[in-house]
C-alpha positions, 0 to 999 in steps of 0.5 A, a space after each residue: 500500500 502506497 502512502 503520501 505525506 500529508 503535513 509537517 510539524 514538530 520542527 526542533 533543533 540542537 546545538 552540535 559541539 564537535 571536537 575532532 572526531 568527537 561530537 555532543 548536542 545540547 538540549 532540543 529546543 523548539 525552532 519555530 511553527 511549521 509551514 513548508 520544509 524543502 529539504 534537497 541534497 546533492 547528488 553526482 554520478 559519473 560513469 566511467 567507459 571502457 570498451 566502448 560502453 560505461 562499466 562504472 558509476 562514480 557517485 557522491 553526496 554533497 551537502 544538503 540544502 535546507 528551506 524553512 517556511 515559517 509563521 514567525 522565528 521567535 526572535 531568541 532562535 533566530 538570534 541564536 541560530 544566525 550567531 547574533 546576539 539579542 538584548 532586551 528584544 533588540 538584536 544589533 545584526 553584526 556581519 562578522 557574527 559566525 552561525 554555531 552548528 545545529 541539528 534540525 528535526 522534524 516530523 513528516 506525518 502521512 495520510 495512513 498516521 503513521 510519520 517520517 522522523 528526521 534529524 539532519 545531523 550538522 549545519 548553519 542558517 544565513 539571515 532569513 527573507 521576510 517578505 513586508 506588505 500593508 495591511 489591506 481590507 483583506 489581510 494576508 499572511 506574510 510568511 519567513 523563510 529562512 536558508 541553511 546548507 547541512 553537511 556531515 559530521 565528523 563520523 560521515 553521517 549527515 542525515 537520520 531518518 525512522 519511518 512508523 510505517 517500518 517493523 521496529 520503530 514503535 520502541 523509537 518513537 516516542 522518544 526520537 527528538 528527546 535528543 538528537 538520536 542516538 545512532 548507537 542504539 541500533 542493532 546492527 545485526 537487525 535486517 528487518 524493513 517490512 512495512 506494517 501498510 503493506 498487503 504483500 512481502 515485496 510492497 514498501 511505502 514511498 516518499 523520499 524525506 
């Protein structure tokens, strides 16, 4: 049985320390109310000829662009994710402010119920777009949009994704923006992928997040 996604909610973020190849994440706070994520990742794949033909592909991962739609960034965030410093409300934008990393979560939620967990592991966000307009007798809503690119981190892994839809997530669930996910937790070992929407043993559920 084929699902879609149908909303987005829960959108957290984290701070990432990292020190060589050693990394911590602070507390998860809430970032701002969902409207609209665009979440795009670089790919390339080059094949190589020989024999007149192509015999292999040569494929990268680059880094990972991020577009937030909000309502409104509570001031506090948006000072602390663009590496600014707020003052009693006021914000003093300064050019050479450095952005810390951040992890972004957020919830994908699908038309059967189940949901699409992410965490994108390491990144900045630039100074968002505001789009400005006077009231008229019908009132429109002015949303912001704000950029980030993401990349790995020091252990290559540059997204985290759990899906309700797939056998073995229950014991995740609930507990998978408690903090950035723990990727140790996993057992190796384990292989099972089947999908509890599915009606035959070769079905899966689609969506890319």
């Amino acid at each position: 049985m084929t699902t879609v996604m149908v909303g987005l909610e829960n959108l957290v973020y984290a701070d990432l320390t990292e020190n060589g190849k050693e990394f911590s994440y602070g507390e998860v706070k809430p970032f701002a109310p969902a409207c609209a994520a665009k979440v795009d990742t670089a790919t390339d794949s080059t094949p190589v000829y020989a024999d007149n033909g192509p015999i292999i592909v040569i494929s990268s991962t680059g880094e990972t662009k991020v577009t937030i739609e909000t309502t409104e960034i509570p001031q506090d965030v948006l000072a602390h994710i663009t590496g600014q410093k707020i003052v009693d409300g006021v914000i003093v934008w300064r050019q050479d402010a450095i952005p810390p990393y951040i992890a972004l979560g957020f919830t994908g939620t699908k038309d059967d119920g189940n949901v699409r967990h992410v965490w994108l592991t390491k990144g900045r966000f630039s100074i968002p777009s505001i789009d400005w307009k006077t009231k008229e007798e019908k009132p429109e809503a002015q949303k912001e949009s704000i950029e980030g690119t993401f990349v790995q981190r020091s252990d290559k892994v540059f997204k985290i994704t759990g899906d309700s839809s797939v056998q073995g997530y229950e014991k995740y669930r609930n507990t998978f923006f408690d903090e950035v996910f723990d990727i140790s937790k996993l057992d190796s070992s384990s292989t099972v992928t089947t999908s509890k929407t599915t009606t035959t043993k070769t079905s899966t559920s689609g969506g890319a997040a």
